[in-house]
Every structure is written in C-alpha cells, then in structure tokens.
C-alpha positions as CSV (number, residue, x, y, z in Angstrom):
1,X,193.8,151.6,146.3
2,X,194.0,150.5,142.7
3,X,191.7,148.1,143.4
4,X,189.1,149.7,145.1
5,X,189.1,151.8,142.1
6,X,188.4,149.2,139.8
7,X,185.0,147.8,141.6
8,X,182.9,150.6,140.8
9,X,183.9,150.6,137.0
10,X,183.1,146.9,136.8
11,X,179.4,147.4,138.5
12,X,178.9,149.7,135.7
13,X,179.7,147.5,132.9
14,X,177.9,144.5,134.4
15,X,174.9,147.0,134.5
16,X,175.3,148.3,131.3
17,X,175.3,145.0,130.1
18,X,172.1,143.8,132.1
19,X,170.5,146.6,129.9
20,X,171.6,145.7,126.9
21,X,170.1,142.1,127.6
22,X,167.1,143.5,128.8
23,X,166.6,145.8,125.3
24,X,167.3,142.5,123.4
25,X,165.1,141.1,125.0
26,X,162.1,143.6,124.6
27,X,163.1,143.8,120.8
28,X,162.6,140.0,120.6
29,X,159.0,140.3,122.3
30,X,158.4,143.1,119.8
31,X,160.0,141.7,116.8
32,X,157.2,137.8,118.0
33,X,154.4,140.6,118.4
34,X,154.9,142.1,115.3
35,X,154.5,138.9,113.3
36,X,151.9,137.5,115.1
37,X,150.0,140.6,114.2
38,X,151.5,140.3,110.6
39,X,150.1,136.8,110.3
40,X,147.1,137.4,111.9
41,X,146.1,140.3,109.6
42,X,147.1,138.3,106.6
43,X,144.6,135.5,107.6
44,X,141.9,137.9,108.2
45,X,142.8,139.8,104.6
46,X,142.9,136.0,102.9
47,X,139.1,135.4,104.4
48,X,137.7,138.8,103.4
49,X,138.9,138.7,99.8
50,X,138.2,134.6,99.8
51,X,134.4,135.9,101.2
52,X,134.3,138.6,98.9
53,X,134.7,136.2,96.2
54,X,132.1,134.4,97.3
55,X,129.9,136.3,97.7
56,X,130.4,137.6,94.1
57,X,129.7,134.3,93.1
58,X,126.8,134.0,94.7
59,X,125.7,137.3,93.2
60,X,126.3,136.3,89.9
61,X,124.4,133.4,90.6
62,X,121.5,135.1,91.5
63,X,121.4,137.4,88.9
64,X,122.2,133.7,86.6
65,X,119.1,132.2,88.4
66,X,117.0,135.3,88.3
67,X,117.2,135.6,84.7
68,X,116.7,132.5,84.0
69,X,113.6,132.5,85.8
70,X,112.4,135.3,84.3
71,X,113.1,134.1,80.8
72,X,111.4,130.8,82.1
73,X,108.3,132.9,83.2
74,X,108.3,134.3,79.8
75,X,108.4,131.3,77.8
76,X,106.1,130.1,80.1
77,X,103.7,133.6,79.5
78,X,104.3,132.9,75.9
79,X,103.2,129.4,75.6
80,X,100.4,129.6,77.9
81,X,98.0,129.9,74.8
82,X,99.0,127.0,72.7
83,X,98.8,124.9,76.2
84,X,95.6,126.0,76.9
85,X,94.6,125.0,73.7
86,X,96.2,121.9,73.7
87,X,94.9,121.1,77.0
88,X,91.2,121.8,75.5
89,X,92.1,119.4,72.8
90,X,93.0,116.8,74.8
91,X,89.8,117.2,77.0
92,X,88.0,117.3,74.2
93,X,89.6,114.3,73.1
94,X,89.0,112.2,75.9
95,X,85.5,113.3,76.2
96,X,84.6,112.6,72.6
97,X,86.4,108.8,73.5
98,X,84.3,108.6,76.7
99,X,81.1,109.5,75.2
100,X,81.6,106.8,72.1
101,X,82.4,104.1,74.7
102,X,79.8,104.8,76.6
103,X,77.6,105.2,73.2
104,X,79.2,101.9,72.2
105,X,76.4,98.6,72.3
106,X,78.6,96.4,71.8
107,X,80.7,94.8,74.4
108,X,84.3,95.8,75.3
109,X,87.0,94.0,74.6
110,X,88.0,90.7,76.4
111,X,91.5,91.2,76.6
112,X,92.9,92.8,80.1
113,X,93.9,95.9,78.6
114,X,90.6,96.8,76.8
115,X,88.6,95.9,79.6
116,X,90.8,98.2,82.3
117,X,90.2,101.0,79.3
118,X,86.5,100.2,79.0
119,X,86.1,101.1,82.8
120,X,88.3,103.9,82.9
121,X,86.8,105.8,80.3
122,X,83.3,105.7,81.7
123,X,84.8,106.7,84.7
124,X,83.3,103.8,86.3
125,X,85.5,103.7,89.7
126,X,83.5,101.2,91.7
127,X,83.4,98.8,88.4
128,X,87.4,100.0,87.9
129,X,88.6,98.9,91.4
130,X,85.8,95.7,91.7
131,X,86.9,94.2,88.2
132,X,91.3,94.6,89.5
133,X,90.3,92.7,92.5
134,X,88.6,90.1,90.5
135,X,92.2,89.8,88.2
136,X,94.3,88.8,90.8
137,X,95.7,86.1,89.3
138,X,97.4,88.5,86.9
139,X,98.8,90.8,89.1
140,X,102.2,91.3,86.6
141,X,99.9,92.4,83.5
142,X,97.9,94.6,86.3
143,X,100.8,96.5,87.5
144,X,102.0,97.1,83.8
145,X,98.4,98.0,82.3
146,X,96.4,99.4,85.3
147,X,98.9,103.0,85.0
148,X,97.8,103.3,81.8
149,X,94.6,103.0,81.6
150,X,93.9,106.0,84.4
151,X,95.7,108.1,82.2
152,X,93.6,107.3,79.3
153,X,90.5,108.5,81.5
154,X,88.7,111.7,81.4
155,X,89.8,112.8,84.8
156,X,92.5,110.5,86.2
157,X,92.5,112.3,89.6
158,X,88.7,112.1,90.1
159,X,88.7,108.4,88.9
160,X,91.0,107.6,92.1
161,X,89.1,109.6,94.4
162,X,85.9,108.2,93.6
163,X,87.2,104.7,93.8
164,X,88.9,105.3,97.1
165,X,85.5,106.7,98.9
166,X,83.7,103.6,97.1
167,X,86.4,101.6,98.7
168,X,86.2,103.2,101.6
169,X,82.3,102.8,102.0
170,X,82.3,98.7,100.9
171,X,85.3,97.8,102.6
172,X,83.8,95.7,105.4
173,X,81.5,94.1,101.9
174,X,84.3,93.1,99.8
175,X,86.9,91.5,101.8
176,X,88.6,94.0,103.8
177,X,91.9,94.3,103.8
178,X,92.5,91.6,101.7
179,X,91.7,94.0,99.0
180,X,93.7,96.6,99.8
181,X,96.0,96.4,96.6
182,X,93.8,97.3,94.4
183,X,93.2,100.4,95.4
184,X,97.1,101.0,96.2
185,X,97.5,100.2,92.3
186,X,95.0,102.4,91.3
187,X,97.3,105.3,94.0
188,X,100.3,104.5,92.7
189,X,99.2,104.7,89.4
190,X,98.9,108.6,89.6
191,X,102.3,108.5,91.4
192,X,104.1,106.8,88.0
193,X,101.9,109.2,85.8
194,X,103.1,112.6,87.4
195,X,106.9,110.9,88.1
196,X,106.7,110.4,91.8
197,X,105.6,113.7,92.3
198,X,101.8,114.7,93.2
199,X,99.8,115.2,90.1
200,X,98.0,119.2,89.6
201,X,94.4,118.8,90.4
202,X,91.7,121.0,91.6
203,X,91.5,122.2,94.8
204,X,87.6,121.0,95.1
205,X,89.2,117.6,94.1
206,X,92.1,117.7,96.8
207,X,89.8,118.6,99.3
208,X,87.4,115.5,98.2
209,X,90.6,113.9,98.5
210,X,91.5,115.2,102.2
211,X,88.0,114.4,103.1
212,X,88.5,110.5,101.9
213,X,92.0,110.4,103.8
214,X,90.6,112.0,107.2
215,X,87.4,109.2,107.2
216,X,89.9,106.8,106.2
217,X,92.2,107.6,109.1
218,X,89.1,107.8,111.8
219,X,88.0,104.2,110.4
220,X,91.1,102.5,110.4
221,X,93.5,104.4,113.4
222,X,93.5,101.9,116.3
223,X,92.7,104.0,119.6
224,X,95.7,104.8,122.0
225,X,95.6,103.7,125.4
226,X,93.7,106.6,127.1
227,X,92.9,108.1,123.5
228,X,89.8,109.6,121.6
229,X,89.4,108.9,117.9
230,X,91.8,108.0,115.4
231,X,95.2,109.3,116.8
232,X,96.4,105.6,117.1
233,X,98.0,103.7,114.7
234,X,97.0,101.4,111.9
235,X,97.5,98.0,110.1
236,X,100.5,97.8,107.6
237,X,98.3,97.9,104.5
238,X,95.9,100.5,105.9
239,X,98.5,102.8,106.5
240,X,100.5,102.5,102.9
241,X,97.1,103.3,101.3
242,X,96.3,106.1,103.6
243,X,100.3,107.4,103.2
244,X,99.7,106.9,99.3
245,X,96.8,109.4,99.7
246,X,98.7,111.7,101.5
247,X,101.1,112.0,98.8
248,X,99.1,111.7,95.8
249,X,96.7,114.5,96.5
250,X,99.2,116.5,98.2
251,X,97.9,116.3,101.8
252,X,100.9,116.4,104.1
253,X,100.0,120.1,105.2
254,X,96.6,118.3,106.6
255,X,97.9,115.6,109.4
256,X,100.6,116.5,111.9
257,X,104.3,115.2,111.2
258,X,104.5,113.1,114.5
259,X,101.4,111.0,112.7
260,X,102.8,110.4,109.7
261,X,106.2,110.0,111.1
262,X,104.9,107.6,113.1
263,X,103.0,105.5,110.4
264,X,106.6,105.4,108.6
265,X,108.2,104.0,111.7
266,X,106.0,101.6,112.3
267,X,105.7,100.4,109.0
268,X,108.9,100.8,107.7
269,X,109.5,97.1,106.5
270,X,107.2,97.5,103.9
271,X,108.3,97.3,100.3
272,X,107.4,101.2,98.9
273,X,107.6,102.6,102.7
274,X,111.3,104.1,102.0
275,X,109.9,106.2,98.9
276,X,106.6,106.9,100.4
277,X,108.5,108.8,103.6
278,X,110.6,110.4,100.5
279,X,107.9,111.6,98.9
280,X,106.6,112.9,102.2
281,X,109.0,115.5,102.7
282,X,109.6,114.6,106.5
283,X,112.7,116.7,106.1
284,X,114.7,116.0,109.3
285,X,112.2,114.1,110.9
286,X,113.5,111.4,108.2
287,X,116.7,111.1,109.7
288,X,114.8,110.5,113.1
289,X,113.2,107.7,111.4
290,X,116.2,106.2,110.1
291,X,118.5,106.6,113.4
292,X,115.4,105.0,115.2
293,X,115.9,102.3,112.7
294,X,119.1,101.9,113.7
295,X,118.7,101.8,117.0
296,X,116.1,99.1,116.5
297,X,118.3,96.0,114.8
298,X,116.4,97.4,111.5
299,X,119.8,98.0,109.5
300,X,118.3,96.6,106.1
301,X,115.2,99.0,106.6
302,X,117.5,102.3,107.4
303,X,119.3,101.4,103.9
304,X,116.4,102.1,101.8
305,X,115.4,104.9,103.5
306,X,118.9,106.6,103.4
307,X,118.8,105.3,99.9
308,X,115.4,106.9,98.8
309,X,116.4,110.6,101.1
310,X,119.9,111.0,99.4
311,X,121.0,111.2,103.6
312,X,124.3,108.5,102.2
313,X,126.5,110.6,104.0
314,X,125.3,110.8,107.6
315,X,124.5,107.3,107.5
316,X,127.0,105.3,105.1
317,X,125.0,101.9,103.4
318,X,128.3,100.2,103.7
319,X,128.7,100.9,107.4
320,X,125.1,99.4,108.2
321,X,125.2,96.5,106.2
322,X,128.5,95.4,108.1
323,X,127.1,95.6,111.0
324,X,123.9,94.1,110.5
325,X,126.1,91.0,108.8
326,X,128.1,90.6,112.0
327,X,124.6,90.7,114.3
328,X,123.0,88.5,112.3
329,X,125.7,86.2,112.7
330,X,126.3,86.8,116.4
331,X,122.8,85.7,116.5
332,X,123.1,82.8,114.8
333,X,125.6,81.8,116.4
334,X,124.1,82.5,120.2
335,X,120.9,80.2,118.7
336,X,123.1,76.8,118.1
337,X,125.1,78.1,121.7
338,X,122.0,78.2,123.5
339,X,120.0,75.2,122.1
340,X,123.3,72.7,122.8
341,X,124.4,72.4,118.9
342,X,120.7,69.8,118.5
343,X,119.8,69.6,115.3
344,X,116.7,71.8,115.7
345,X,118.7,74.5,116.7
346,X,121.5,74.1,113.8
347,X,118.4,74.5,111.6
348,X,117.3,77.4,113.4
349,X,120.7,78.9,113.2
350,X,120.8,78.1,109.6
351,X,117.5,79.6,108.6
352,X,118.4,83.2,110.3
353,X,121.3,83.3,108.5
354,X,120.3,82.2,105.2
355,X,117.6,84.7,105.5
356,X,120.1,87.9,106.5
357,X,122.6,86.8,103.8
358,X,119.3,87.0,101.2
359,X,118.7,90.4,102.6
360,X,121.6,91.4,102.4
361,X,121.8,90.5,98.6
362,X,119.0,91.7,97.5
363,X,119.2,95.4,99.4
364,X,122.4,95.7,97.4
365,X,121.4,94.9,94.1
366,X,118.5,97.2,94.7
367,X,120.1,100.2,95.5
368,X,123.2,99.7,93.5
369,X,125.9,99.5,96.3
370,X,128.0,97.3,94.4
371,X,130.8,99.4,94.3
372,X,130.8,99.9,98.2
373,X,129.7,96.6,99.6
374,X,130.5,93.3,97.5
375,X,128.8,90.6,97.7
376,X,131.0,87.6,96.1
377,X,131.8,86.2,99.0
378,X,128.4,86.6,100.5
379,X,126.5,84.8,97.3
380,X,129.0,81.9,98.0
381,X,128.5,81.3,101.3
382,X,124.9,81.7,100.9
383,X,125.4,78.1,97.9
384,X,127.5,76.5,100.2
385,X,124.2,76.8,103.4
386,X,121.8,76.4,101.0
387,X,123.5,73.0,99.6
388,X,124.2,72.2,103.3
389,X,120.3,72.3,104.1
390,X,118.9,70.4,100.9
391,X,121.8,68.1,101.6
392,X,120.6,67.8,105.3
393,X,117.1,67.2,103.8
394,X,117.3,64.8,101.8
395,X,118.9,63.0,104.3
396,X,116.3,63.3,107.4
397,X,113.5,62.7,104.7
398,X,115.8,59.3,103.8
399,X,115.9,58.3,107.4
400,X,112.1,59.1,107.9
401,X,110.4,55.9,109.1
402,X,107.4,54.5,106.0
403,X,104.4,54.1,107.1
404,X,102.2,51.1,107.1
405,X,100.8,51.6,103.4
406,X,102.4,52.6,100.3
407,X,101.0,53.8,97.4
408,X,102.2,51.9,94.2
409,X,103.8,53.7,91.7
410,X,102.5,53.9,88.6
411,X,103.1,50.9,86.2
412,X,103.9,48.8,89.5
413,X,102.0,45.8,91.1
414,X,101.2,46.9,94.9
415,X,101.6,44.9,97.6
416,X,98.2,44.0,99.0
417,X,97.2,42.7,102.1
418,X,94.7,38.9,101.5
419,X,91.4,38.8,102.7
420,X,90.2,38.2,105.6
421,X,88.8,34.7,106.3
422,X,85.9,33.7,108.7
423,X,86.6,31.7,111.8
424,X,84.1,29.0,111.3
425,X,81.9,27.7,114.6
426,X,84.4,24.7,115.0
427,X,87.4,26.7,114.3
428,X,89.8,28.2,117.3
429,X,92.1,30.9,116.8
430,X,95.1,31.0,115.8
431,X,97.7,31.0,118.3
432,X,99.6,34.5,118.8
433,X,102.7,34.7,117.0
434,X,101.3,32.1,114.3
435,X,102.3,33.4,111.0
436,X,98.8,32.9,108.2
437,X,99.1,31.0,105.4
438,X,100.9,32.0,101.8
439,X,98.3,33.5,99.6
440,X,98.6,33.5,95.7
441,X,98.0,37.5,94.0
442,X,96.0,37.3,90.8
443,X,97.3,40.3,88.6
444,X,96.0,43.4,89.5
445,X,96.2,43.7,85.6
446,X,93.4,41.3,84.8
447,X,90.7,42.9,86.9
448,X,88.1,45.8,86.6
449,X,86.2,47.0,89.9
450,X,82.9,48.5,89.0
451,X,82.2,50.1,92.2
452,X,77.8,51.2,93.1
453,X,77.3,54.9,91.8
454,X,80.5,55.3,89.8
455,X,81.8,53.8,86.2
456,X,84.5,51.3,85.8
457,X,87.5,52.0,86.7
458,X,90.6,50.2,85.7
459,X,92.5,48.6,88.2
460,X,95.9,49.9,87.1
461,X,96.5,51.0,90.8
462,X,94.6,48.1,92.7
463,X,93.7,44.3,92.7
464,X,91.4,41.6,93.7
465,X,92.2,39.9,96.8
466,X,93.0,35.9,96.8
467,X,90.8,33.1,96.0
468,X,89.4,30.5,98.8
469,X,91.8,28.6,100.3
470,X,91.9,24.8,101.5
471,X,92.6,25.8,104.6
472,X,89.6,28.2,105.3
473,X,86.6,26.8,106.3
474,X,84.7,29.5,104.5
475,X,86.3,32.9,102.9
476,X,84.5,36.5,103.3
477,X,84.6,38.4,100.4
478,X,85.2,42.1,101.3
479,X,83.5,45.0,98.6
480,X,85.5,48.1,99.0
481,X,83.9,51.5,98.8
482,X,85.2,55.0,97.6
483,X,84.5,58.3,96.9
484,X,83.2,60.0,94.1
485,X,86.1,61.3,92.4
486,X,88.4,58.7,94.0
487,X,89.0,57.1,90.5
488,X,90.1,60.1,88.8
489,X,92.3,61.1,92.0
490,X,94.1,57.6,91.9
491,X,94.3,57.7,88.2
492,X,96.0,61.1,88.3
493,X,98.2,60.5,91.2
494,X,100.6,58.4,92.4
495,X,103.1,58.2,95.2
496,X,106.5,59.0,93.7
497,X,105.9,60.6,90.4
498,X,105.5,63.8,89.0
499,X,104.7,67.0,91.4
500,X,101.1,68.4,90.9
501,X,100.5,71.6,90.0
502,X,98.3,74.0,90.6
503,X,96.5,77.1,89.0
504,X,96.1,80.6,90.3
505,X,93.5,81.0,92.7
506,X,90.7,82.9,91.8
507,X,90.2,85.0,94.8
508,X,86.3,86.0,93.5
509,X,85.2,82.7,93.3
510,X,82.7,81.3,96.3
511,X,83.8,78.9,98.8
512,X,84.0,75.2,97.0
513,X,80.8,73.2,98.6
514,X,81.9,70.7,100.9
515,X,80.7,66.8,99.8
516,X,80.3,64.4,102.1
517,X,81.8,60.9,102.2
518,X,80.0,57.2,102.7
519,X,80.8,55.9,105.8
C-alpha cells in the first residue's frame, strides 16, 4: 500500500524535472539567439559608422578637389592674358626667324643641326623628311636633333602633317617602306615635345591629320579574306607609323578599337609598340592584348606592355619571365632530344637559348625589375654558352679542310706553282704518278710585273715563275692577266691580317655600275 503510494509522487518529480530541462534548454537557445543577434548588430553598426566615415572622406575630398579646381580655373582665368601674349610673342618670334631664313641668300649651315633647322623653319616638309632619309648614316645625331628642330618651326603640327601626306603621295617614288623611319622620327618627335601625350592643335589641322591616317590605312591595309577595302591588316612598319598618327593627332575616337587592337597584337614585337598601345588608351582591351600574349609563348612582349599600362598586378613581370625561362629551355632541350645530340642540333639548341637568356636580360634592365627578377645567375650562364660556342668555333674553323691556294701573308714568300712546260713533238708523256722535276724560285722580291692597261705594281704578294730547265725541250712562258683594281685589292689585303672595315652606307647613293672583267 505504501508503495503504491509512492509511484505517483515519483512520476511527478521526474516530470517536474523533464520541465526544468526543457526551460534550460529554451533559455540556452535564447540566451545563443540573443548573441547572435548581439553580434550581428554590432557588425552591421561597425560597417555603417566605418561607411559613414568614408564617405565623409570622400566628401571632404570632393569639396578638397573641387576647390582646388576652382582656384586652378582661376589662376588659369587670371593668366590667360599674359599667355596669350606670350603665345603671340613666341609666334611672332618664330615668324620673324622663318621669314629671315627664308630672306637669308646665303646658304645654311653644313652642320646636321643647322641644316634640320634650315628646313624646319621654312616649313619645308617634303625637303625636311627627303634630306633625314638621305642622313641615315647618322641615325644617333638624327634621333637627338630631329625633336628639336620641329619645335623650333613655325607650326610643328602642320610641319608633320604636311610631311606625312607628301610621304604618303611619293611612297611608291622613294623607296617605300624602307623609308618609313623618317617619317616615324618626324611622329615621334611631337610625341617627346608634348611628353608622350598628343600635342593641342587645331581642329582643321587634326582633321588634315585624320584625313592623312584614313588614306594611309586604305593604301596600306591588306584585304581580308572575303573583305572590301582596308579592314585588313598591315606590314610592321606601316602600322607603327599609322598607330603614331593615331596618337599624335588624337585620332583614336576615328577607327574602331578591334582595328587598332588588332594592329597592337599583331605587331606587338616591335620596339615602341608597348607605349604606343599605352598611349592608345585601349583601356581593358589592353589586358586582352596582353593575356593573348600570353597565351601565345609571347612572355617577353606581355612584360612591356604590362610595364608601359601599370596592369603589374594582374599580371606579375616576375611570374612571366619564369616561365618563359623554363619554355625556353624546355625547348631547347626538346631541339638536341629530337635532332640525336648532332652537332647541328647542339648548335641549334645553343642559339635559342642564348637568344632567350639575352631577352631576358635586356627586358629586365629595361623596365627595372631588378628587385623582382635577378639576373646574376642568368648573365653567368649566358658567359659560360657564349664561351662554349666561340670555343666550339674556333675549333670547327681549326679543323676546316684549306683549300688548294693560299693567299701569302703579308711580308711572306708564297708558294707558287712552276710553269708549265711544252711537250715537244718527240717528247711522250710523262707516266702517271711521275713526280716533275725540282724547280728553283727566284725571289718574289726582285721582280716588278707591269701588267697591259695598269701601272707597275710591286710584286710584294707575287713572283716570277722558274727559268728553262735542262730537262724541257722548250719552256712556255705564261703572262698573267688581272683586273683593274686587282693591284690595289692585293696590296690592301691579305689572307690573315687585319679585318677590313667598312663605312656607313649611304642609302641615297645610285646603284655602283657593274665593270666587267677580261676573260
């Protein structure tokens, strides 16, 4: 009975107890809610004040900027006179320096520089761009004087434009493409006046300019498979030129980006192609370029460009120059694989590898990536292949067969060959294998050959075959016969000493006439 009593009471304690459990419980879930609310709140109270004080920052940043504009505007409002004036004196200047070298009878000066100034003052664009092409020879004083003397003319911008349709109009006359640089120098030369940027000229002027650019493009574009006109593309030198245009003048609103994107691409290997696309403005369409580069095995190309756009972050230098090192020499390696270690192959191998470790060096010097990419161990291993190779030279050109005649060195009696001698009509031939008869060498000292149409010449270099022998029935005398200017050649030259140099070519001068020889 007592028992029976004591069941019920113990249900209700156990149930009580469930219930307490079960409140614990839900205070737990509460207490977990209430602090991931907590949190939560916080973070979202920590972003509004951190946006607020952004915000504010841009704010005063704007109103920093804005006032500094308008102060800029100001100054600018104010000074506007005095440049105006000085602009007039300058114009005034250069006219009054035009008009007394054009006034001028006597003849300009013969150095490089006064002539280049001489032209540029008169504004004399065909005569400018005709007289650079006929300096070749010194490019490195071009380049340094040729800047200079289109800002010293009346109207720099006009000067180009006018020497660019000329250009345009006598390319086929003047050697083509040959001559390309010229008027690239004469582009870039506005480029390094205005800092890169494109120099402020008329808008009558920049359409001249666009006009020049357009007939350009139509002349040299190559046509497209199943194109019209010139939407093709064009040959390196063409399409620098016409890209210089674009940027000089200010034209890239006039041609579609794919074109000129395209151009870029295409051309990309070329030395000032990286700050041309810069100067472009290509905007993301430069990254295009240079992850196409990429994608292409063009690793040393994408560096400048990434170098020129600033874009060092999306595409580390570092990064691209380690790879292209470790394809190049994959490469090199799968040339000696495949050609069976022959020597031919080695020197195949060799070459490409010489030639990427040069690139390599030189991109990095360039662009100043010294701190990210060092090339110690690269200039070292680049000795060592280049000693290799002159060492492997010197050894084929060692192991090179002579050939039947050598020339005598100078101061050095030559070995000469005797005379031949007459079979007389009793006299039989010599039996093969028969070895002809010692013959005595007079001095080729003692002797002076005074050869038919041509002075004496001194036989330093030469001598006169033997005297009769006993054993000849009869001995033909042989008379030998040379060119024109063989004794100044031979007295010049000889096998084995000094290296001959050679001047600049003169790229104006005709075509030597070709002489012909006795026979």
């Amino acid at each position: 009975m007592a028992a029976a009593e004591e069941s019920p009471a113990d249900d209700r304690i156990q149930k009580f107890l469930d219930d307490l459990e079960s409140q614990h419980a839900l205070l737990s879930n509460c207490t977990l809610l209430w602090k991931s609310l907590a949190e939560h709140f916080s973070s979202l109270r920590q972003a509004l004040a951190l946006r607020s004080q952004s915000l504010d920052a841009h704010l005063q940043a704007l109103e920093s900027n804005t006032q500094k504009s308008l102060d800029s505007l100001a100054l600018r409002d104010s000074s506007l006179p005095d440049r105006e004036s000085a602009a007039a004196a300058a114009l005034h200047e250069r006219r009054d320096a035009a008009l007394a070298e054009i006034q001028r009878s006597d003849a300009p000066s013969a150095d490089l520089r006064g002539l280049l100034r001489w032209y540029a003052r008169r504004m004399d664009s065909p005569g400018l761009w005709r007289f650079v092409v006929s300096r070749r020879k010194d490019l490195h004083a071009l380049r340094r004087e040729v800047p200079d003397a289109v800002a010293a003319s009346l109207d720099p911008a006009r000067l180009v434009v006018d020497a660019s349709e000329d250009f345009l109009n006598h390319h086929a006359d003047d050697g083509g493409a040959d001559r390309n640089w010229a008027l690239g120098m004469l582009l870039r030369s506005l480029l390094i006046s205005e800092g890169g940027k494109a120099p402020e000229v008329a808008e009558s002027m920049r359409e001249k300019a666009a006009a020049v650019a357009e007939a350009w493009k139509e002349k040299f574009s190559t046509k497209e498979e199943g194109g019209e006109g010139g939407g093709g593309t064009m040959g390196g030198s063409e399409a620098q030129i016409f890209l210089q245009m674009v940027v000089a003048f200010g034209l890239r609103s006039r041609f579609e980006e794919g074109f000129l994107k395209k151009l870029v691409l295409e051309h990309a290997s070329r030395k000032d192609m990286a700050k041309l696309a810069a100067a472009l403005g290509l905007g993301e369409q430069l990254a295009d370029v240079i992850d196409e580069l990429v994608k292409t095995g063009k690793e040393i190309e994408a560096v400048y460009f990434v170098h020129e756009s600033g874009l060092t972050e999306r595409f580390p230098p570092d990064s691209l120059l380690k790879f292209y090192l470790q394809a190049s020499r994959k490469k090199a390696n799968s040339i000696s694989k495949n050609g069976n270690n022959s020597i031919a192959a080695k020197e195949e191998s060799s070459n490409m590898e010489i030639n990427a470790l040069k690139s390599i060096i030189k991109c990095v010097e360039t662009c100043k990536l010294g701190s990210k990419f060092n090339v110690d161990g690269l200039k070292k291993r680049l000795a060592e292949m280049e000693k290799i190779k002159a060492e492997r030279k010197r050894s084929a050109v060692a192991n090179r067969p002579q050939g039947k005649r050598l020339r005598a060195a100078a101061g050095a009696t030559p070995i000469l060959r005797p005379a031949k001698a007459a079979r007389g009509p009793n006299k039989p031939y010599a039996p093969y294998g028969q070895n002809p008869p010692a013959v005595s060498h007079i001095p080729a000292t003692r002797h002076v050959y005074s050869y038919p149409g041509q002075g004496g010449f001194d036989g330093l270099a030469s001598a006169q075959y033997g005297a009769p022998r006993s054993q000849s029935p009869a001995t033909v005398p042989q008379q030998y016969y040379a060119h024109d200017d063989m004794g100044a050649l031979r007295a010049g030259m000889h096998h084995g000493g000094p290296s001959i140099t050679y001047g600049g070519y003169d790229y104006t001068a005709p075509a030597p006439t070709q002489q012909s020889r006795p026979h």
